[in-house]
C-alpha positions in Angstrom: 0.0 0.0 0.0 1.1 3.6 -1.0 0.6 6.4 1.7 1.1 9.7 0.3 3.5 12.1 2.3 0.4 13.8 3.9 -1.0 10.4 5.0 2.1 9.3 6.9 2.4 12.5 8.3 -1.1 12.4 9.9 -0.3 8.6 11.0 3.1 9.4 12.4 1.3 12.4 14.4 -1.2 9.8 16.0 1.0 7.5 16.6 3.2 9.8 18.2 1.1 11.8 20.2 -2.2 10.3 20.6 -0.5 6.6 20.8 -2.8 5.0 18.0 -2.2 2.1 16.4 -3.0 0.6 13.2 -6.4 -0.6 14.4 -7.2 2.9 15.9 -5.8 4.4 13.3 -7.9 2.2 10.6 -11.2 3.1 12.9 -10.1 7.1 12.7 -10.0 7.1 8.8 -12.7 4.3 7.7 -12.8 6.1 4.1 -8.9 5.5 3.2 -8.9 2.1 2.8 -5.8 1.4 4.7 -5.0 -1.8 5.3 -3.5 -2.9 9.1 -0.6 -5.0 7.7 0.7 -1.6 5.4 0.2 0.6 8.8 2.2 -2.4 10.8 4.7 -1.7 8.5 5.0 2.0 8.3 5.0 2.4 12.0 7.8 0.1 12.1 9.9 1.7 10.2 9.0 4.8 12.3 10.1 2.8 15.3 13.6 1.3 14.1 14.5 4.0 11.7 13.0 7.4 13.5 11.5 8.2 9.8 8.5 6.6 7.9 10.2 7.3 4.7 11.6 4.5 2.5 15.0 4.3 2.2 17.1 5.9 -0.7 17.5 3.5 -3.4 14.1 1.3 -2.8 12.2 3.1 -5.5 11.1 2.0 -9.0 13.9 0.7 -11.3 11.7 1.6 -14.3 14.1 4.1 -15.4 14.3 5.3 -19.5 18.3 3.6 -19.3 16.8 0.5 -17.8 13.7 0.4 -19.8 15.6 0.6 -22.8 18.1 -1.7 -21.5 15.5 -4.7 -21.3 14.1 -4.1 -24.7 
């Protein structure tokens, strides 16, 4: 699951402040579709890495030199 930047700002803010989990968060935000097992993992990462961001390098390999590469 993709959380935009706003998103995991507003979950690292209740988890942070309020102490919400994934289920409270899930109950908070019924509309967003968020699943627990994508919130398990993004608070995790908040907990061992201080940052809910991914880390530099895990993106997308579609790039045009890799694309063209392949074909």
């Amino acid at each position: 699951m993709v959380f935009s930047d706003k998103d995991k700002v507003l979950i690292k803010n209740l988890y942070l402040l309020k102490v919400y989990g994934p289920t409270k968060v899930m109950r908070e935000f019924p509309n967003k579709n968020w699943k627990k097992y994508g919130l398990d993992k993004l608070l995790k990462r908040k907990r061992e890495t201080g940052t809910a961001d991914l880390k530099k390098g895990s993106g997308s390999a579609c790039t045009k030199e890799n694309v063209s590469f392949v074909e």
